[in-house]
C-alpha positions in Angstrom: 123.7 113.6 126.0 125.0 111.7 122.7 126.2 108.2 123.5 129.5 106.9 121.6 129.4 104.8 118.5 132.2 101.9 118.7 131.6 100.9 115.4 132.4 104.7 113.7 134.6 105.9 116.0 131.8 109.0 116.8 128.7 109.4 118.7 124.9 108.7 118.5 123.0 111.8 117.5 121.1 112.7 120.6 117.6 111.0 121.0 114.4 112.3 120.2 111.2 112.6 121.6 110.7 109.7 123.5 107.9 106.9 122.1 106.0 105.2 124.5 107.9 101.9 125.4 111.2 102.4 123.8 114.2 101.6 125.4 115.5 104.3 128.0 117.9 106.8 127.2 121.7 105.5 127.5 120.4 101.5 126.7 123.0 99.7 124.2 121.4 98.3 121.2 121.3 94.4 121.4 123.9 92.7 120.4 126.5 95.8 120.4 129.0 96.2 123.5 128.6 98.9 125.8 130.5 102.2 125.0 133.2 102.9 126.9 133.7 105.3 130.1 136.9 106.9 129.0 135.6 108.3 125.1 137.2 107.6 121.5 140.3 106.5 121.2 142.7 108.9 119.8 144.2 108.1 116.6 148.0 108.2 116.2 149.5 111.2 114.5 149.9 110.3 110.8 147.1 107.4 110.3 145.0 109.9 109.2 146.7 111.4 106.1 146.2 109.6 103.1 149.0 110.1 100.3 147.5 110.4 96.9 148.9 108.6 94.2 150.3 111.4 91.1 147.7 111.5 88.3 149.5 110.2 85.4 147.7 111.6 82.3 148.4 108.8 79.1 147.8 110.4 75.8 144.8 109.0 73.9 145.7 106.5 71.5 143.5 106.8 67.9 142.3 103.3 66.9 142.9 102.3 62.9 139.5 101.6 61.6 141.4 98.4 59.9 142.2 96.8 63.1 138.5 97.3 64.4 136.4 96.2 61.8 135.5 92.1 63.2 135.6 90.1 60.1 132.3 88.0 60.2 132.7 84.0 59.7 129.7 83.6 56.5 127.1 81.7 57.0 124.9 78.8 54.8 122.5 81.7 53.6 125.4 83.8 52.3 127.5 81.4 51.0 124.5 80.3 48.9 123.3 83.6 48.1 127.1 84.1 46.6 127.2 80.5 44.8 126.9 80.7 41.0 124.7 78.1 40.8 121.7 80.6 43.5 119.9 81.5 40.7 119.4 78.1 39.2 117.9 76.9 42.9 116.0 79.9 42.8 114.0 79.4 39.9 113.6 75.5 40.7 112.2 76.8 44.3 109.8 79.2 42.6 108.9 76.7 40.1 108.0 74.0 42.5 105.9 76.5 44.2 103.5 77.0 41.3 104.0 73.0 40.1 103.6 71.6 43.5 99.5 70.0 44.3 97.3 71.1 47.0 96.0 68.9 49.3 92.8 66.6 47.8 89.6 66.9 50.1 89.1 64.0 52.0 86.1 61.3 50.6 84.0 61.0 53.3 81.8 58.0 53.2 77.9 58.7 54.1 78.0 56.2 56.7 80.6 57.8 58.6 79.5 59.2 62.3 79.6 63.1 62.4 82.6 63.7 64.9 84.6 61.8 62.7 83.7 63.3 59.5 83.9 66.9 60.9 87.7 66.0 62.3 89.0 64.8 59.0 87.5 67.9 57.6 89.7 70.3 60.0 92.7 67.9 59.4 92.1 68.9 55.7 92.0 72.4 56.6 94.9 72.5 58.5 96.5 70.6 55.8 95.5 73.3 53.3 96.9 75.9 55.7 100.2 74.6 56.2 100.5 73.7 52.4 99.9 77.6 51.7 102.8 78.3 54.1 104.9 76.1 52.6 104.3 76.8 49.3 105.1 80.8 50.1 108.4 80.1 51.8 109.0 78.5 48.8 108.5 81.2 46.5 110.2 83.7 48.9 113.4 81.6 49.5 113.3 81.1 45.5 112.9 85.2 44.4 115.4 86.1 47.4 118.3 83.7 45.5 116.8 85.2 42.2 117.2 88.7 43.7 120.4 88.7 45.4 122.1 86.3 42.8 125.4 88.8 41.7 126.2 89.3 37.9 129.5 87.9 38.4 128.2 85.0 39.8 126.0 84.4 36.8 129.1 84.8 34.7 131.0 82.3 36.8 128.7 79.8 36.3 128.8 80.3 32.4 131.4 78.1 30.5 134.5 79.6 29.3 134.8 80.8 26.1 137.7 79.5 23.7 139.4 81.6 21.9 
């Protein structure tokens, strides 16, 4: 026989085969109250009917591509890229990456124990390394102002001729 559920308002589906030590048939779950002799309640006439609110269709709205588009605040990099004076930095970057000396090797004395010699040869290495790096940023940061630099800009930057 199904036992009643207080919590939904229905009943337990009737049990299964029994397991060997589970609880007997008609035992309350711990913690939950015992069901009640008499059965559900019944539910007042009414309570059970739920009005639905009227489905109001709004008629879709088309959006102006002007008001959409998010103006973006510029940044360093553009604002330089757009400066009249970009491709005058450019060139200076390029040319201080083809002017600019590599690392000397370090003088190492005979005299000098061999841990210490080999670390101020990787130290030189590393310095070698990282000079390379640098020196390549420099001559990509250079060409990109060269590149991007806009005729009008180039023009701005030229004096004004008097007529």
């Amino acid at each position: 026989m199904p036992t009643y559920n207080p919590y939904y308002g229905g009943y337990y589906p009737p049990a299964g085969p029994q397991r060997p030590g589970a609880r007997p048939v008609g035992a309350p779950y711990p913690g939950r109250p015992l069901p009640r002799p008499g059965g559900p309640m019944p539910m007042p006439p009414g309570a059970m009917q739920m009005v639905q609110p009227p489905l109001v269709v709004q008629p879709l709205v088309q959006v102006q591509p002007e008001k959409c588009a998010v103006e973006k605040k510029p940044n360093a990099l553009d604002a330089l890229i757009k400066h009249p004076v970009a491709p005058v930095v450019g060139g200076i970057l390029v040319l201080a990456s083809y002017f600019t000396e590599e690392p000397k090797p370090p003088q190492i004395p005979h005299d000098l124990p061999d841990p210490t010699a080999k670390q101020w040869q990787m130290i030189y290495q590393q310095n070698l390394q990282r000079y390379e790096r640098r020196m390549e940023l420099l001559q990509t940061i250079g060409l990109t102002l060269l590149g991007y630099a806009s005729t009008q800009a180039v023009l701005d930057a030229l004096p004004k001729k008097s007529a």
